[in-house]
DONU-639106 format. One line per field, with one value per residue: residue number from 1; chain; x, y, z of N, C-alpha, C, O in turn. Coordinates in steps of 0.1 Angstrom, whole numbers, plus 2048, in hexadecimal, padded with zeros to 3 digits. Each point is the difference from the previous one (the first is absolute). Layout:
n NUM;...
chain A;...
n_c1 X;...
n_c2 Y;...
n_c3 Z;...
ca_c1 X;...
ca_c2 Y;...
ca_c3 Z;...
c_c1 X;...
c_c2 Y;...
c_c3 Z;...
o_c1 X;...
o_c2 Y;...
o_c3 Z;...
// end
This chain:
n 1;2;3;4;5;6;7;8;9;10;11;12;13;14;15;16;17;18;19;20;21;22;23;24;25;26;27;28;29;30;31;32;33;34;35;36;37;38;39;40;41;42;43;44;45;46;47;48;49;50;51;52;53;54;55;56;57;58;59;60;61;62;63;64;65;66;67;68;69;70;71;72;73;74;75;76;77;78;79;80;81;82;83;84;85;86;87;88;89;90;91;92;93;94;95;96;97;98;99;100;101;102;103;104;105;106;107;108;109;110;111;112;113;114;115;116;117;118;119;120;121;122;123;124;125;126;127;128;129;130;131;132;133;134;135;136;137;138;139;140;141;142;143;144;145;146;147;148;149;150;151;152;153;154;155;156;157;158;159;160;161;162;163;164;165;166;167;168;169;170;171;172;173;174;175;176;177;178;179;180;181;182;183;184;185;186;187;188;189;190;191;192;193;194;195;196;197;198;199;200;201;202;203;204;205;206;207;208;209;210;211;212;213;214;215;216;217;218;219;220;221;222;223;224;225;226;227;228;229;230;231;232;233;234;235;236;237;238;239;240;241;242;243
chain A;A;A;A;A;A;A;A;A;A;A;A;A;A;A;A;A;A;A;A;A;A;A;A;A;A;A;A;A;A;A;A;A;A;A;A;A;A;A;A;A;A;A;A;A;A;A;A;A;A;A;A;A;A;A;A;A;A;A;A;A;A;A;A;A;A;A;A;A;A;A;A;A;A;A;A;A;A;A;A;A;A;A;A;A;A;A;A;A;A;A;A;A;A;A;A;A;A;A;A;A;A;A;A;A;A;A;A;A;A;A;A;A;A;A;A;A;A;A;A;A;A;A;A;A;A;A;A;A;A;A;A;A;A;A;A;A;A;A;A;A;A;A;A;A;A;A;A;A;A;A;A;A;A;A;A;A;A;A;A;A;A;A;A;A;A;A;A;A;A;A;A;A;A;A;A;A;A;A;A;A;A;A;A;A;A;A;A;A;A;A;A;A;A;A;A;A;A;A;A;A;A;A;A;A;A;A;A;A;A;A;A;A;A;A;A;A;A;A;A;A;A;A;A;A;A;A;A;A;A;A;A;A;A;A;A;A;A;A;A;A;A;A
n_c1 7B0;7F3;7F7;805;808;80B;800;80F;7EB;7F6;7F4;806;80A;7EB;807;80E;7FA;7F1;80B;812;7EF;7F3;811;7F9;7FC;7F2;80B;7FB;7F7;807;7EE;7EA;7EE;801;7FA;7ED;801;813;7FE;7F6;802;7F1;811;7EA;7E9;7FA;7F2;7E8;7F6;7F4;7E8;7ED;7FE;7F7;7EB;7F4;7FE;7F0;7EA;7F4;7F3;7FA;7FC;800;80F;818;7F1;7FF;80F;7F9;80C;80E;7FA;7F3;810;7EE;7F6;806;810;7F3;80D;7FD;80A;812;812;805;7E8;805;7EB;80B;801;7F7;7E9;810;801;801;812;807;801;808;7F0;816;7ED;801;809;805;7F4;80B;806;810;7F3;7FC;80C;804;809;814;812;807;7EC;805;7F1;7ED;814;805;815;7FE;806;7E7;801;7EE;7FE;804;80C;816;805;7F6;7EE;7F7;80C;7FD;7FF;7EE;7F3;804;802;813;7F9;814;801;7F4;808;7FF;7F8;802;813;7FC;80B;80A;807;80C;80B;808;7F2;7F5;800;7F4;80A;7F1;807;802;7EC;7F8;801;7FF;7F1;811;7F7;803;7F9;7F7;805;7F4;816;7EE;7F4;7F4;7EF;7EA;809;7E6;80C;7EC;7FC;7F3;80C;7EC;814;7E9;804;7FC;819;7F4;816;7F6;80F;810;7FA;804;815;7F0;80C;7EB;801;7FF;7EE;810;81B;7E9;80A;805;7EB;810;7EA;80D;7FD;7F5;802;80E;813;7FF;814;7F5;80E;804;7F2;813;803;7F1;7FA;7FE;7F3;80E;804
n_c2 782;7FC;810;7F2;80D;80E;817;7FC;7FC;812;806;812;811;805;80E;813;812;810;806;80D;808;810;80D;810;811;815;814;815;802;815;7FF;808;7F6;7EE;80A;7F9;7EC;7FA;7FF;7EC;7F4;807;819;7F5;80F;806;7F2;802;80F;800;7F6;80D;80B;7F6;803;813;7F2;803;808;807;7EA;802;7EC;808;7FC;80A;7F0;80C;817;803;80E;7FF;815;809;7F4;801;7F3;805;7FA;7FC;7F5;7EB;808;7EF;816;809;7FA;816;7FD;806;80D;7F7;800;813;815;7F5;811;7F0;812;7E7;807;804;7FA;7F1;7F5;7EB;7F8;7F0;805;7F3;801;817;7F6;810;80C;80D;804;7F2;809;803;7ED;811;803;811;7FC;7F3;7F6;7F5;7F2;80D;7EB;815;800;7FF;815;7F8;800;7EC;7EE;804;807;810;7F0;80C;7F0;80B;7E4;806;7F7;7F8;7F3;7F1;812;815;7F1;7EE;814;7EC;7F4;811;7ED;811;7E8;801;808;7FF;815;7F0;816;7EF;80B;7FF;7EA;801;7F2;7F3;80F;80A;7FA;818;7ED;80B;7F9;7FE;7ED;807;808;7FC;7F8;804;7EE;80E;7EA;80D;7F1;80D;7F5;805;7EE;7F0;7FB;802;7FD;806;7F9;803;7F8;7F7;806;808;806;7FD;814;800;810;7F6;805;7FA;7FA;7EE;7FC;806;804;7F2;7EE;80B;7EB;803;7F7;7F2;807;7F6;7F5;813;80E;809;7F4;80D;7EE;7F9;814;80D;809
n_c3 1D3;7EF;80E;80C;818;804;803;80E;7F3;809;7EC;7F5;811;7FA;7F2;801;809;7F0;7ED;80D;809;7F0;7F7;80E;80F;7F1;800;80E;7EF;809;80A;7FE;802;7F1;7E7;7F7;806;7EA;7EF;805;7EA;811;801;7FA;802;819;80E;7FA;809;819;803;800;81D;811;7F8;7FD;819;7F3;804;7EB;806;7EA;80E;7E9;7EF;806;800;814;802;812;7EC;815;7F9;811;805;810;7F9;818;7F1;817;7F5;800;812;809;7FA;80F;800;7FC;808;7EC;80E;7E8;7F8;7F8;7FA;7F0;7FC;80A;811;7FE;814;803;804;7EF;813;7F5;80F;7F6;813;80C;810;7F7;80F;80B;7EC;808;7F3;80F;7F7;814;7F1;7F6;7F1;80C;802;814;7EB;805;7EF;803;7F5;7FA;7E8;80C;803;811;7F1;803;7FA;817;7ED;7FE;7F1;7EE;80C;806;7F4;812;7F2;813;7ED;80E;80B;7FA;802;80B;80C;803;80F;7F9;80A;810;803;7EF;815;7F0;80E;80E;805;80F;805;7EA;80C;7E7;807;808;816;7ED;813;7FC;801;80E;7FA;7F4;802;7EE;800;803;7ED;800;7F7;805;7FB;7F3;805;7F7;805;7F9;812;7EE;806;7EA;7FF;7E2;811;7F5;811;7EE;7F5;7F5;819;80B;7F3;817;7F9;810;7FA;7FE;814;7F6;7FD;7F4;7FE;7F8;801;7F9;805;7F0;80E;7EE;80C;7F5;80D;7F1;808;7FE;812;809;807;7E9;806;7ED;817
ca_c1 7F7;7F4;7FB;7F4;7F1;802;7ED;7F4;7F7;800;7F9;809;809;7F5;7F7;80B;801;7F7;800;807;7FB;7F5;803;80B;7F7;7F3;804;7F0;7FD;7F4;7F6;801;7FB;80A;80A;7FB;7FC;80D;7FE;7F3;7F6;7F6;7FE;80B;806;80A;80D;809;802;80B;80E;807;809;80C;802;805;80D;807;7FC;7F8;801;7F1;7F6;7F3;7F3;803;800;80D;808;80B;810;806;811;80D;7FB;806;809;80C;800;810;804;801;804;7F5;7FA;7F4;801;7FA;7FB;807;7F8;808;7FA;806;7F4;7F8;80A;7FF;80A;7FE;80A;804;7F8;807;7FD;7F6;803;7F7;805;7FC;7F9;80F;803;801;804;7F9;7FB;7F2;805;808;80E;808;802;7F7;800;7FF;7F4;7FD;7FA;7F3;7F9;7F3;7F4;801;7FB;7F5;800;7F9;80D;808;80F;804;7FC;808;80A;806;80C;807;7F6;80A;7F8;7F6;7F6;7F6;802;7F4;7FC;80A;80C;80E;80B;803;7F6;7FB;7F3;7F7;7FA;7F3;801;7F5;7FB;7F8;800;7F6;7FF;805;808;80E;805;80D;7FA;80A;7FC;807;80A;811;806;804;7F6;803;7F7;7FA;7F2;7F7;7F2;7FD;7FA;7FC;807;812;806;80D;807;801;809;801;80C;7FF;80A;7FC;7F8;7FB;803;7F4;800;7F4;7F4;806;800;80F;802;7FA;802;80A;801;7F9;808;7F8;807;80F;80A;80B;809;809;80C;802;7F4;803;804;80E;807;80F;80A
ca_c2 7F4;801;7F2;7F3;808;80D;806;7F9;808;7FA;7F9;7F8;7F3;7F7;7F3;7F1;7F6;7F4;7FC;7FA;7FC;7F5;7F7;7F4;7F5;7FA;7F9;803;812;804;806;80B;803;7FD;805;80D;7FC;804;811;801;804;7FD;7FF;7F7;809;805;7F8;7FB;80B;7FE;7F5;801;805;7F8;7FB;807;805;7ED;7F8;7EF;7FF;7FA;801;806;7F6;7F2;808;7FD;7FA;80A;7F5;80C;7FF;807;7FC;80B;7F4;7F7;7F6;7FD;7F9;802;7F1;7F5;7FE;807;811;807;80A;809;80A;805;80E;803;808;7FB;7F9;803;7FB;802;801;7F2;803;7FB;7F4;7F7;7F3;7FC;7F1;801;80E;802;811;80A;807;805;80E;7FA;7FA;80D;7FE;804;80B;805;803;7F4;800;7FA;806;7FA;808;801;7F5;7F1;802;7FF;80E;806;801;80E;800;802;7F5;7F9;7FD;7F3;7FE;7F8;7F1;7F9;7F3;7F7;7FC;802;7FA;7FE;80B;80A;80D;7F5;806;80C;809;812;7FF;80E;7F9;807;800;7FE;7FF;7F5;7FC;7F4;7F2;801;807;7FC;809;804;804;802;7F7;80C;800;7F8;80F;7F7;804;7F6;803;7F2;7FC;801;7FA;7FE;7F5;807;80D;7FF;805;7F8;801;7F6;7FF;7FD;7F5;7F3;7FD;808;7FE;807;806;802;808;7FE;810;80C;80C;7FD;802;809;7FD;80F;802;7F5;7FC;803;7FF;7FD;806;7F8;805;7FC;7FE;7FA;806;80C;801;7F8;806;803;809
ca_c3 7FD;806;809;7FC;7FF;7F8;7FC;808;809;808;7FF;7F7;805;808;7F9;7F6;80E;801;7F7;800;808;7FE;7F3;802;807;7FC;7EC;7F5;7FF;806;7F8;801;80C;80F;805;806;810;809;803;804;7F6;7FA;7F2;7F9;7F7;801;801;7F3;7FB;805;7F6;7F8;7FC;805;7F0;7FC;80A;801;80B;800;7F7;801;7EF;807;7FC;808;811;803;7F7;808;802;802;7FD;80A;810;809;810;7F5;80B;805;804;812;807;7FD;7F2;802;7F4;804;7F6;802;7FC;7F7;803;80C;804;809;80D;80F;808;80D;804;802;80D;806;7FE;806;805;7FC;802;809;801;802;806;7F3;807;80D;7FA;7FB;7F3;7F6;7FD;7F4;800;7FF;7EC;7FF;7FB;7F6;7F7;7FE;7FA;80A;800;7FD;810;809;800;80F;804;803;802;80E;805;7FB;802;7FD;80B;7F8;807;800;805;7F5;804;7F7;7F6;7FC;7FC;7F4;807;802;803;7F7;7FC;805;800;807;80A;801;80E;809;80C;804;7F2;803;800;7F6;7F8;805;80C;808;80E;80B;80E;80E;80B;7FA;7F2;7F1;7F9;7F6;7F0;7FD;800;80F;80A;80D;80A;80E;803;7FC;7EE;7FB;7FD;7FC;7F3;7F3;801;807;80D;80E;805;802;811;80C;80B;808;808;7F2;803;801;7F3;7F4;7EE;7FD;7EF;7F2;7EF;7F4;7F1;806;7FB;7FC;802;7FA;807;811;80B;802;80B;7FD;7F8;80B;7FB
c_c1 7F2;7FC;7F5;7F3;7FF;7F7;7F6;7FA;7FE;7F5;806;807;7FC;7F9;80D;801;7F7;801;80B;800;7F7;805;810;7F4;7FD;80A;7F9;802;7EE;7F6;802;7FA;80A;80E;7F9;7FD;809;802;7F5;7FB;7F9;7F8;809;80A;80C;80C;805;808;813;80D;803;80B;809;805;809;80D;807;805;7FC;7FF;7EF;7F8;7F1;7F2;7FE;7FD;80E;805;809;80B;805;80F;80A;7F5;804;807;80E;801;813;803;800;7FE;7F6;7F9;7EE;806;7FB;7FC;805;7F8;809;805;808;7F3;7FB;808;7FB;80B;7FA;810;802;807;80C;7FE;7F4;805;7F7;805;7FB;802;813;803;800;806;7F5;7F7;7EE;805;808;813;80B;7FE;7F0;7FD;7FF;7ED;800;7F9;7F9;7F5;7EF;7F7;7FF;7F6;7F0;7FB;7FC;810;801;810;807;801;80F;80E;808;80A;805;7FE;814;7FE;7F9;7F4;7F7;801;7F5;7F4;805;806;80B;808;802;7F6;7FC;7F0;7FA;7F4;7F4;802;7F1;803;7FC;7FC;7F6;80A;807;80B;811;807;811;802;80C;7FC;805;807;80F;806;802;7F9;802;7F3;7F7;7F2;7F9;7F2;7FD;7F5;7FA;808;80F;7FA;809;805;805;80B;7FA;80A;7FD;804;7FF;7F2;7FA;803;7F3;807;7F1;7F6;806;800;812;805;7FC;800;804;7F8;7F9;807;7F8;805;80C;805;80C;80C;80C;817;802;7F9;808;805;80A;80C;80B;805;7FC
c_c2 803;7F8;7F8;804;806;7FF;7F5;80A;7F5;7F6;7F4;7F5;7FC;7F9;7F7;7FA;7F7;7F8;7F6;7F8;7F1;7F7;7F9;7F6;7F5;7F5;804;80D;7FF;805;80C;802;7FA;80C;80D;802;800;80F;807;80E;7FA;7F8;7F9;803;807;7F8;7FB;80E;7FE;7F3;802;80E;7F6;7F7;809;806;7EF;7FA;7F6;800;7FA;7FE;808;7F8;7F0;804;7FA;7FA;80E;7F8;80A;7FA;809;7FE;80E;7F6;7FE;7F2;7FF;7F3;801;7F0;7F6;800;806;810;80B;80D;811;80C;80C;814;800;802;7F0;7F6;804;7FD;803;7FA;7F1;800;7F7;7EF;7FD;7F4;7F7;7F2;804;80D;801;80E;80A;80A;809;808;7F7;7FC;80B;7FE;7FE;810;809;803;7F2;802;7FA;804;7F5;806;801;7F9;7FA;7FC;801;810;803;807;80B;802;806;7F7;7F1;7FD;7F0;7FE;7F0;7EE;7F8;7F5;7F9;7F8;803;7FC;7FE;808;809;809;7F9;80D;808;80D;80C;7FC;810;7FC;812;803;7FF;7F6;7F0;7FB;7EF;7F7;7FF;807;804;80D;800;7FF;804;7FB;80D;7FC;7F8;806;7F2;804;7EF;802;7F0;807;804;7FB;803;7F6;801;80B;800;807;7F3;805;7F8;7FF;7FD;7F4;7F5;7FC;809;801;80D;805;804;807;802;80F;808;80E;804;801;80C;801;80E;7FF;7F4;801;807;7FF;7F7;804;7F0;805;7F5;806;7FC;808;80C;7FD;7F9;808;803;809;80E
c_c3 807;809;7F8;800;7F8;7F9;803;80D;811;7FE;7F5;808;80C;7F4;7FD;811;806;7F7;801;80F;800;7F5;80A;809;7FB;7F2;7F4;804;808;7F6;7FE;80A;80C;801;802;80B;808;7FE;804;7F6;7F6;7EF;7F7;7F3;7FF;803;7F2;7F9;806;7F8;7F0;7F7;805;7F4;7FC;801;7FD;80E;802;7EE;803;7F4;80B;800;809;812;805;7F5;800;803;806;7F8;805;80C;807;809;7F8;810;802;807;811;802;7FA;7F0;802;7F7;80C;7F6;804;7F6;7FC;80A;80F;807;80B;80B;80E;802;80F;80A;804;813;809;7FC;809;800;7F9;806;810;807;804;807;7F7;809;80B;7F6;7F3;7F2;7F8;801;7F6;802;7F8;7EF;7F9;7FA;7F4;7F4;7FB;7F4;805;7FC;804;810;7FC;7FD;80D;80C;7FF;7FE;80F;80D;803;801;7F8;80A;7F5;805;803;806;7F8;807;7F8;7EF;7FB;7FA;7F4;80A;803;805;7F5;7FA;803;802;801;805;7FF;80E;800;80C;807;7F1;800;7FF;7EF;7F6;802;804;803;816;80A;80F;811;80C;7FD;7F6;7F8;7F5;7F5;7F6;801;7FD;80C;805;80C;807;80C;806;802;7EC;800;7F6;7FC;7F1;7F4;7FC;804;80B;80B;803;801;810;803;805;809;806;7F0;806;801;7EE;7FA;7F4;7FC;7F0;7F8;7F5;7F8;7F4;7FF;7F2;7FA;7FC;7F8;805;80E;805;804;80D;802;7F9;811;7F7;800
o_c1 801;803;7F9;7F8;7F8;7FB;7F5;806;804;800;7FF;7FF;809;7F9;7FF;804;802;7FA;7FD;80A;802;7FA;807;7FE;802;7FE;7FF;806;7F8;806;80C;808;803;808;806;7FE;7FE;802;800;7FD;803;7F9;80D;80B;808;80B;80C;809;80A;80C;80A;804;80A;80B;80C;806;809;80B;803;805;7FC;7FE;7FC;7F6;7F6;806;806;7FD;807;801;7FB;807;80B;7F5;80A;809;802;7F9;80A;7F9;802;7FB;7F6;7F7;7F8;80A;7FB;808;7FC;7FD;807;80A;7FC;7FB;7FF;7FB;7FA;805;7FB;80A;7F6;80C;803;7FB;7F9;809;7F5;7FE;7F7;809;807;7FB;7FD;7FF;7F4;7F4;7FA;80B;800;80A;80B;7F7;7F9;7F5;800;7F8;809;7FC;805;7FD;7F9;7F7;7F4;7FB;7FF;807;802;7FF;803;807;80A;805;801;806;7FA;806;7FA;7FE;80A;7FB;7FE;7FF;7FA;7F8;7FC;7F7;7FE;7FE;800;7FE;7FE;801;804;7FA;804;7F8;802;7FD;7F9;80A;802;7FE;7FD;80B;7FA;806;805;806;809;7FE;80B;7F6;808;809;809;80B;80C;7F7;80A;7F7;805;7FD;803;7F5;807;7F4;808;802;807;7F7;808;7F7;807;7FD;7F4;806;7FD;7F9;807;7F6;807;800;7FA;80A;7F5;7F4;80B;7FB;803;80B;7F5;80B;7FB;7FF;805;801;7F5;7FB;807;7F9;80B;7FF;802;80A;7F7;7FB;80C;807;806;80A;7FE;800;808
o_c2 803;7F4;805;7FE;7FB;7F5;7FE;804;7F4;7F8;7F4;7F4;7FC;7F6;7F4;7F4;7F6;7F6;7F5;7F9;7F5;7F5;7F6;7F5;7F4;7F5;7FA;804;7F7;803;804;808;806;801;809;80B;802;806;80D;80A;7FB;7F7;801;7FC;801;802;7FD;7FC;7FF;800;7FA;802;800;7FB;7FB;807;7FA;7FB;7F8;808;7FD;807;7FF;7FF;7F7;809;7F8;7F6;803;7F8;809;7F6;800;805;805;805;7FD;7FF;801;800;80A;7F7;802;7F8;7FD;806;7F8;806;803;7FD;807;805;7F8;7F6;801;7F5;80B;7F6;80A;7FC;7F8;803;804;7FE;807;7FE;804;7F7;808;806;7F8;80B;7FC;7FF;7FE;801;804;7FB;802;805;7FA;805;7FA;803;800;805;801;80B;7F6;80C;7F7;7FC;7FB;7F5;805;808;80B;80A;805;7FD;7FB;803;7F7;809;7F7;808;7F9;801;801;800;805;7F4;7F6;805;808;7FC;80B;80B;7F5;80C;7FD;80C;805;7FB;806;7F7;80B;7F5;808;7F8;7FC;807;7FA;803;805;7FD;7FC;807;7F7;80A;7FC;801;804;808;7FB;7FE;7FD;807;7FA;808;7F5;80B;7FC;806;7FC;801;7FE;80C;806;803;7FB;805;7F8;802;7FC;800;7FF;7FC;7FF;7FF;809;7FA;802;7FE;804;802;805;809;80A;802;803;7FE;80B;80B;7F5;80A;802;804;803;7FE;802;808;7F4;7FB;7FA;809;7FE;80A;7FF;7FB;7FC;800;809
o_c3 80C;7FD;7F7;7F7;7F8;7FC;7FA;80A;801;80A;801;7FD;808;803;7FE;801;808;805;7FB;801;806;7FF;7FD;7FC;802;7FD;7F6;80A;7FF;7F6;800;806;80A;80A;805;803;80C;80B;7FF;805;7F5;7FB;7FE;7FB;7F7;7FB;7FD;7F8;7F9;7FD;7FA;7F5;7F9;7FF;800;7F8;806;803;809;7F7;80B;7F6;80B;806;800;806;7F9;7FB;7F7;809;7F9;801;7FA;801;7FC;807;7F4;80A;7F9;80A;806;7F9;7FA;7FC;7F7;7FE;808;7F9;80C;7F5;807;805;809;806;80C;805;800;7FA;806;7FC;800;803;80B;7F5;808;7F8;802;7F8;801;7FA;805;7FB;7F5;80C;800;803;7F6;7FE;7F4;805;800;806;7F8;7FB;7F4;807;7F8;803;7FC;800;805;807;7FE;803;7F4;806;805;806;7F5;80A;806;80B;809;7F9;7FB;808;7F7;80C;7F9;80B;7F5;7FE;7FE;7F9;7F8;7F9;7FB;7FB;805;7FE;7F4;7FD;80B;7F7;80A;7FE;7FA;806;7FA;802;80B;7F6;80B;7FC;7F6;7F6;80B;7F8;802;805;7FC;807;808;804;806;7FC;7FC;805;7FC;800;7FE;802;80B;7FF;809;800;80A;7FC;808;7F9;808;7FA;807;7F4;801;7F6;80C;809;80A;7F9;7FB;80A;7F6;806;7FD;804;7FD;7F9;806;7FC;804;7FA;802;7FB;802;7F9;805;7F5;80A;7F5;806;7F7;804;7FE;806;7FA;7FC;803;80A;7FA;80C;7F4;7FC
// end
């Protein structure tokens, strides 16, 4: 059986990805310049040259004479089911899976011990698969880690118990953003919101029912990592598994 891509050029399924991108957002097909601007060319001529071999590969369907009026009829996305009835977008083309490694857990309720050996608490063949689209193109893959969320302080954020978050290893992070952190003189590690407040950090759930932790000398904390992606998770959590 042929894949979905098949004789699609790499410009070909960057335009059905901008196409199928902006007609779920928008509800309307893009112009010809809004999709020559996502492949960054120029000429309008040629992006029309490009849709109507995708005419040809019955990719889309279009009146020429009508502006937006690009119908795609084989989407490159297929869609998978995942918690809470949310869809996640899945990238037909192997070619564009990542696997990264799955680092260990995180705490997303109140800050919790972890083992001695830090976050390396799944076996070393333990790893996630990601489509690269779906990541940030600035995002280094070498950069990159996952870990598994346990807890429900960051509900609010869309992160629930079970979830896969990838994380960005850095150093130091703004005001807002949602940080992996390590409490050094307690080998705790937890998952919140980062404010820095003069010369304390607060550390701020995603949850009503909870409170925000203060760390008064942020010289006892480290940001191991910035969110950059959550992963929703339709089976049991990986750390509920035995045997």
């Amino acid at each position: 059986m042929a894949r979905r891509n098949a004789g699609l050029g790499i410009r070909h399924r960057k335009i059905m990805e901008f196409l199928t991108d902006f007609q779920e957002e928008k509800g309307y097909s893009p112009s010809i310049r809004q999709i020559g601007k996502s492949i960054k060319v120029d000429s309008t001529s040629l992006i029309d040259y490009y849709l109507k071999q995708l005419e040809e590969m019955e990719y889309i369907d279009r009146d020429e004479h009508i502006s937006r009026s690009i119908r795609i009829l084989k989407p490159v996305y297929e869609t998978a089911s995942v918690q809470g009835g949310m869809t996640l977008k899945k990238i037909s083309n192997p070619g564009d899976m990542l696997v990264l490694r799955l680092a260990g857990r995180i705490v997303a309720s109140a800050p919790m011990p972890m083992p001695a050996s830090d976050l390396a608490y799944y076996d070393p063949e333990s790893s996630v698969e990601i489509a690269r689209s779906l990541l940030p193109k600035r995002e280094k893959i070498s950069e990159l880690f996952a870990l598994e969320v346990q807890g429900d302080s960051m509900i609010d954020a869309m992160v629930n118990d079970g979830d896969i978050i990838v994380v960005r290893q850095v150093e130091s992070a703004e005001n807002g953003e949602m940080v992996a952190v390590w409490l050094n003189d307690t080998n705790e590690t937890t998952l919140k919101y980062f404010y820095r407040e003069g010369s304390r950090v607060r550390l701020q759930p995603a949850n009503p029912n909870l409170g925000p932790i203060y760390i008064e000398n942020p010289e006892r904390m480290r940001i191991m990592g910035k969110v950059v992606m959550v992963i929703r998770q339709v089976k049991p959590p990986i750390s509920s598994k035995t045997g």
